[in-house]
VOSE-640606 format. One record per residue (C-alpha): residue number from 0; residue in one letter; x, y, z. Coordinates in pm, whole numbers. Layout:
# VOSE-640606
node num=NUM residuo=A x=X y=Y z=Z
...
//
This chain:
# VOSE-640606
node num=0 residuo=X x=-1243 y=1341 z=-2995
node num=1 residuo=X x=-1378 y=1387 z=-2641
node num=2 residuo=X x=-1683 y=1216 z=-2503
node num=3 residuo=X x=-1859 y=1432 z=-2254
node num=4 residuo=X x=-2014 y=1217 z=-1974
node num=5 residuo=X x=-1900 y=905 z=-2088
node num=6 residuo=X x=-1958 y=583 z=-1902
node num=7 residuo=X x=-1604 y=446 z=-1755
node num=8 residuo=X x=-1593 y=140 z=-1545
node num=9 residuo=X x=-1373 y=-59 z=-1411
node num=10 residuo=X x=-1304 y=-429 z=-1305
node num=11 residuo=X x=-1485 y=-520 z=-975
node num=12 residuo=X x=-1122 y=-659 z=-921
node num=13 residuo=X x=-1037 y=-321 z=-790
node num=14 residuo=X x=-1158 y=-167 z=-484
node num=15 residuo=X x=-1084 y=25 z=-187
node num=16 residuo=X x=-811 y=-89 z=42
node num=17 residuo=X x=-636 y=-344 z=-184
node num=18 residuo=X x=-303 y=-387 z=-184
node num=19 residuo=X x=-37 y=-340 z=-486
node num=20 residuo=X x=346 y=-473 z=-515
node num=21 residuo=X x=545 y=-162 z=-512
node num=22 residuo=X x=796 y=-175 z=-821
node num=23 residuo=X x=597 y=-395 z=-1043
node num=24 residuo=X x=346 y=-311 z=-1323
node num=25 residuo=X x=-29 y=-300 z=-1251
node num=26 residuo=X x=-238 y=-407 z=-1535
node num=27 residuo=X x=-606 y=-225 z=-1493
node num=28 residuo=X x=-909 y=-417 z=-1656
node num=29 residuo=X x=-1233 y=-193 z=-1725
node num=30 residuo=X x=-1457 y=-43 z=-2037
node num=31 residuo=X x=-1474 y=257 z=-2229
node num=32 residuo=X x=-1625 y=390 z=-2522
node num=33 residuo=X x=-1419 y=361 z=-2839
node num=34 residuo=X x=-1175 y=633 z=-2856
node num=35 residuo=X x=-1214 y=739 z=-2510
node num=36 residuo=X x=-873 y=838 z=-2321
node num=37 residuo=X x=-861 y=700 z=-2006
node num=38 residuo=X x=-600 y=800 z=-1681
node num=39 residuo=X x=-582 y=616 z=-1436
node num=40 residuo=X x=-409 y=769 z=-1065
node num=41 residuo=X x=-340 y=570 z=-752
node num=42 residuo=X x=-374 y=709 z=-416
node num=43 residuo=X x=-35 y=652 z=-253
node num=44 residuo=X x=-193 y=660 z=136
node num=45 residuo=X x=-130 y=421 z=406
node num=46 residuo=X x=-333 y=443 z=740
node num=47 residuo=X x=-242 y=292 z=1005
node num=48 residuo=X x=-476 y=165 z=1302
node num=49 residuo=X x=-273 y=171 z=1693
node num=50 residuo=X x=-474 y=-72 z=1937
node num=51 residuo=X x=-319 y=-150 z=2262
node num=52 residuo=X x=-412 y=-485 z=2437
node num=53 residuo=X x=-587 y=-458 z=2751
node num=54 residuo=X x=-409 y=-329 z=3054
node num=55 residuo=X x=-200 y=-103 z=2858
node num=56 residuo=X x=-193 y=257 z=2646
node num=57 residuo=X x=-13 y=400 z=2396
node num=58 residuo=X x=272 y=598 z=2539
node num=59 residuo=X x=408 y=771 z=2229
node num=60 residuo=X x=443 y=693 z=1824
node num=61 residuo=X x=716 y=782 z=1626
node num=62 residuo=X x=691 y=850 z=1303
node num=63 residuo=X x=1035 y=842 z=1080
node num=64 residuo=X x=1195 y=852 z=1410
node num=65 residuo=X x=1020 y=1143 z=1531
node num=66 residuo=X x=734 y=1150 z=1791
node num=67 residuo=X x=344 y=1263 z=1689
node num=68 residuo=X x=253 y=1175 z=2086
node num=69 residuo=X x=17 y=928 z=2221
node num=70 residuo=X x=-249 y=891 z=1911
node num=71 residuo=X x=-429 y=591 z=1807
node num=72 residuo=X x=-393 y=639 z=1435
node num=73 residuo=X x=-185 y=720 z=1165
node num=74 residuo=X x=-174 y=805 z=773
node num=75 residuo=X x=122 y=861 z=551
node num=76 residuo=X x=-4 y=1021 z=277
node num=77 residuo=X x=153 y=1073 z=-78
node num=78 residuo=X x=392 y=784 z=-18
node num=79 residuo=X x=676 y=720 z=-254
node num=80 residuo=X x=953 y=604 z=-5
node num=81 residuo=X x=1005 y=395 z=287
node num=82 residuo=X x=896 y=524 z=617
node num=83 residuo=X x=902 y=363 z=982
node num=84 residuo=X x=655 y=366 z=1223
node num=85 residuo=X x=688 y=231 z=1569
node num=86 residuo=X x=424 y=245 z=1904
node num=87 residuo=X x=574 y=288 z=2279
node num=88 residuo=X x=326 y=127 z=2490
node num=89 residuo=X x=282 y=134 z=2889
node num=90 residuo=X x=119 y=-89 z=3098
node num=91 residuo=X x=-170 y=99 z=3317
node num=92 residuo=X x=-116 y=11 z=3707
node num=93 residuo=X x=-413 y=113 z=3858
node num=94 residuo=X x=-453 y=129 z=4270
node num=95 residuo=X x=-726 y=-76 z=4472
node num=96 residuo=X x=-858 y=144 z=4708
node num=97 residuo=X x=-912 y=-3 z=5052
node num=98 residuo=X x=-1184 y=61 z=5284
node num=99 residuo=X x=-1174 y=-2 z=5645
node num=100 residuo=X x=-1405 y=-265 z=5796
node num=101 residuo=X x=-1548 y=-169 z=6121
//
């Protein structure tokens, strides 16, 4: 029997950006009407914010080893194994100019 427009909720427990143990089973609280079949899908994405400290810049980020240049963000998306990310950072010299007294 399918219920057209039913109302499905689930537990305020679950919102966006929580985080989930890989591996282990994920018990999801919510209502439905009686008889109602219910899916439930995680988004596998994982962003990834680059902020260098003052005085320096992002040089280059490497992605599973291999470079995506000098950006200040990042998303893996569809994730079901293990990735690496890593940030090369520089540290910005900047020149005084000089002016003459005279």
């Amino acid at each position: 029997m399918e219920i057209p427009n039913a109302a499905v909720s689930v537990s305020p427990l679950f919102s966006n950006h929580m985080v989930l143990q890989r591996n282990k089973p994920v018990p999801v609280y919510g209502t439905a009407a009686s008889g109602e079949n219910v899916s439930v899908t995680f988004s596998a994405n994982q962003g990834f914010t680059i902020t260098p400290s003052n005085g320096n810049s992002i040089l280059d980020v490497l992605v599973d080893g291999a470079s995506v240049g000098a950006v200040s963000g990042y998303t893996f998306n569809g994730v079901t194994a293990n990735h690496t990310i890593s940030v090369k950072f520089s540290q910005v010299v900047s020149r005084a100019r000089w002016e003459r007294w005279s």
